[in-house]
N, C-alpha and C positions, 0 to 999 in steps of 0.2 A: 504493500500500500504506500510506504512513504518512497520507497523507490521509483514507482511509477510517477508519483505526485512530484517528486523531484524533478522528474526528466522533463514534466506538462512544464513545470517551472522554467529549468534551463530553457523548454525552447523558446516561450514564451520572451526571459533574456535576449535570447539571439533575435528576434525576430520582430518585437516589440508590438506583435500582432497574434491572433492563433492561424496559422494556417494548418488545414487539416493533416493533409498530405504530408506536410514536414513535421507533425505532432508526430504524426504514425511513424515516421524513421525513426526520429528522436525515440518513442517508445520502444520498438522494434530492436534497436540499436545496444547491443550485449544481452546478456543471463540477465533473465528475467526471475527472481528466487521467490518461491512460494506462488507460483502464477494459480490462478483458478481456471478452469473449466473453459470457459468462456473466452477469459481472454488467449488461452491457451489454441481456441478456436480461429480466432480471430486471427494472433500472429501468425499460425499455418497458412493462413489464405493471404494475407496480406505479405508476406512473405514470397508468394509465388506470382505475385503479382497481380492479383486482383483488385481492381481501383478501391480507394480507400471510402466512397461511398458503400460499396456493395460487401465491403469486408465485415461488416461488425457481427456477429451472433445473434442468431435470433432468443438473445436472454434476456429475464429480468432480473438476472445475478446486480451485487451491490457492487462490478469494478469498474464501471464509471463512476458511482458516485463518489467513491473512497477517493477518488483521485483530483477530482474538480475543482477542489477548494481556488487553486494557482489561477483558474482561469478569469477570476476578476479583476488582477492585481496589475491591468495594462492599463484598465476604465476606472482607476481609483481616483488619477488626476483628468481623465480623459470622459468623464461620463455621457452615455447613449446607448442607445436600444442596440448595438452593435455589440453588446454583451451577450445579450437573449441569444443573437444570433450564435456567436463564436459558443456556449454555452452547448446548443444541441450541437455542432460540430464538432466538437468536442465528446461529446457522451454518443455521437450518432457513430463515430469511430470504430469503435469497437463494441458496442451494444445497439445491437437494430431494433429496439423494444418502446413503446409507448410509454410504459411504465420507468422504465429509466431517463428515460428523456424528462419525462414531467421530474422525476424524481430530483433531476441534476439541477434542473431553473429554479425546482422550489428552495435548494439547497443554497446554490450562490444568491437568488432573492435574501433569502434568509440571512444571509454573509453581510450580504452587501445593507440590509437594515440593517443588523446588528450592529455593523463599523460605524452608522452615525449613531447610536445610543450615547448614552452616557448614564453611568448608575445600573443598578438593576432594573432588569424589566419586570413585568406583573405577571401575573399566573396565565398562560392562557395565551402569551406573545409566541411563541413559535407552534402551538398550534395552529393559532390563526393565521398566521403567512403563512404555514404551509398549505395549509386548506384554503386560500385563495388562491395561490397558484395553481392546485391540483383540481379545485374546481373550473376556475377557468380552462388549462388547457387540457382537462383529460375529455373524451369523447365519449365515454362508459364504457369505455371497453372492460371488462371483467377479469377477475385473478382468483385460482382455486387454492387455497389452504395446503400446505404440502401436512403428511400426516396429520391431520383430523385439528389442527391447530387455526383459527378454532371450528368445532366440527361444522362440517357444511357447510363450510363459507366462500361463495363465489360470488364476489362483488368488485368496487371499487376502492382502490387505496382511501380515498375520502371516506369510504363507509366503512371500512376499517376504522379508521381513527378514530369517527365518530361514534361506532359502536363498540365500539371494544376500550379502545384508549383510552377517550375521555371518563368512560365508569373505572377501569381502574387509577389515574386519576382523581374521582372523587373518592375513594375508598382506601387512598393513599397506600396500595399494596410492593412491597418492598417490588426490585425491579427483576430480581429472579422469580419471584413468584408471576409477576408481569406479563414476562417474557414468556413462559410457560402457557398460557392465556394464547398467544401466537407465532410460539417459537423465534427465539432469539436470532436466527440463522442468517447465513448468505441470500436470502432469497429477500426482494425488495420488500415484498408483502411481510417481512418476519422484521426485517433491519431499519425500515422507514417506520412504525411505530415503535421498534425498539432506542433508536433516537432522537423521536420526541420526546416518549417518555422521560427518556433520562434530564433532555432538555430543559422540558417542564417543571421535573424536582427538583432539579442541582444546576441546572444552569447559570446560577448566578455566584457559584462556588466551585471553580473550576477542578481542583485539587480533586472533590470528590465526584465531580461527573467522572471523570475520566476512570476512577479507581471503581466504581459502578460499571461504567460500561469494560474494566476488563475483567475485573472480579465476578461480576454474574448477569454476562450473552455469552451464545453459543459463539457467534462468530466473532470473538472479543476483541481481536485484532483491529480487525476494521471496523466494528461499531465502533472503539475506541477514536481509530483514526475520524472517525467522520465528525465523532462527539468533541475531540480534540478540536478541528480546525473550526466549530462555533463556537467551544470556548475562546476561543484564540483572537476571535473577531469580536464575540463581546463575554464578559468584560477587559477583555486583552493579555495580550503574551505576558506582561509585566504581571497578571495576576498568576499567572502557573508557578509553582514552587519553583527556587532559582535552585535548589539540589536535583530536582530531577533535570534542567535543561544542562546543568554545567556536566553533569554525569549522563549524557547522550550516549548511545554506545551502539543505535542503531545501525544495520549496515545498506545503503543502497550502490553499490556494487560490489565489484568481485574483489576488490582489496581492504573491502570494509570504510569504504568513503562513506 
C-alpha cells in the first residue's frame, strides 16, 4: 500500500500532473511486494501491452483506494474540477469497477475537506461527505455481501452505511465487533464502512484511529493505510505521535527505501 502510494506520489513529482499512462509505468516499474489479486491482474495485462484504459480488473478490491491519497496534492495550490477528473484516472487504472471509482472521489473529496478544517469535526462529518459523493455518482448499481456479512445483503455502498453503519454507530459497538456486522476485509463493500467507522469514532484522535484500524480489521494493512492518510489531512501529520514517524521502518522497494 504505501509502496504503490509512493510511486502515484513520485510520478505525480515528475510530472506535476496525473497522466495515466505514465502513472501505470511508474506503478509497473520494479517488485511490486504484497501485491493483491487484482492488481496482480492488472500489471499482467498492462505489462503486455494492453492500453492503460482497458487494463484495470474488473474488481471492487480496496487497491485503488489504498493508494489515492497522493492524487490531490498537485490541486492543493492549483484548485479545479480537474481533480474529479485525474481522481477516476487514477483509480480507472487498475480497477475497472463503479464501486471503486465512486469509492476513490469520495475519498480525496473527503481529503480535500478535511485539509480546510480546523479543530475537530462533529459526529456524522465523514459520513456525510461520503454519502454525498456516493449518492451523487453511484447509478445503483448493487454489491452482494461476501460470506453472509451481512446476511443477504445486495445493495448499494450508500445502503450499507446507512443501514448497517450508522446503527452500529449509535450503539457505539467497539470496531471489531463492527466489523464483524460486515466483514473487515479487502473487499470495498467490507473496507468503505470499515473506514468510516473508524473515522467517525477516533477520527479526531489520530494515534488511536490508526491502532483501531490495525489492531481489529481483517484487512488491517490497508484499512490502516486508508484510515492513516485522513488522519493525516485532518487533524494533521503534526498530530500523529513523532515516535512512530521518527521510527518509520516501512519498506517500498527492494533495498528497503
Amino acid at each position: 500500500d504505501t509502496q504503490l502510494a509512493a510511486r502515484t506520489l513520485v510520478h505525480l513529482l515528475e510530472c506535476k500532473h496525473l497522466d495515466p499512462q505514465l502513472l501505470g509505468n511508474r506503478l509497473a516499474h520494479g517488485q511490486i511486494f504484497g501485491m493483491g489479486q487484482a492488481t496482480g491482474q492488472w500489471l499482467e495485462r498492462f505489462k503486455q501491452g494492453v492500453p492503460w484504459d482497458q487494463s484495470g480488473s474488473l474488481s471492487a478490491g480496496n487497491g485503488a483506494l489504498m493508494r489515492i491519497a497522493p492524487v490531490l496534492i498537485p490541486r492543493l495550490r492549483d484548485p479545479n474540477c480537474d481533480l474529479w477528473a485525474e481522481t477516476l484516472l487514477a483509480a480507472h487504472l487498475t480497477h475497472d469497477d463503479e464501486l471503486s471509482n465512486v469509492s476513490c472521489v469520495a475519498m480525496v473529496d473527503a481529503l480535500w475537506r478535511a485539509i480546510g478544517t480546523t479543530g475537530s469535526v462533529p459526529p456524522g462529518w465523514w459520513m456525510q461527505h461520503w454519502l454525498e459523493v456516493c449518492d451523487a455518482l453511484g447509478t445503483g448499481h448493487t454489491y452482494q455481501a461476501r460470506n453472509g456479512h451481512p446476511p443477504g445483503f445486495d445493495a448499494t455502498i450508500s445502503q450499507m452505511l446507512r443501514e448497517h453503519v450508522a446503527p452500529a454507530l449509535e450503539r457505539e459497538l467497539p470496531v471489531a465487533e463492527a466489523g464483524d456486522i460486515w466483514h473487515s476485509g479487502a473487499y470495498l463493500l467490507e473496507t468503505v464502512p470499515t473506514v468510516v467507522y473508524i473515522l467517525e469514532r477516533y477520527g479526531n484522535d489520530p494515534r488511536e484511529a490508526i491502532l483501531q484500524a490495525v489492531n481489529h480489521t481483517r484487512d488491517n494493512d490497508t484499512v490502516a493505510a486508508i484510515v492513516g492518510a485522513a488522519v493525516g489531512a485532518q487533524p494533521g501529520a503534526r498530530a500523529l505521535p513523532k515516535a512512530w514517524v521518527d521510527g518509520l521502518s516501512g519498506r517500498s522497494g527492494a533495498g528497503g527505501d
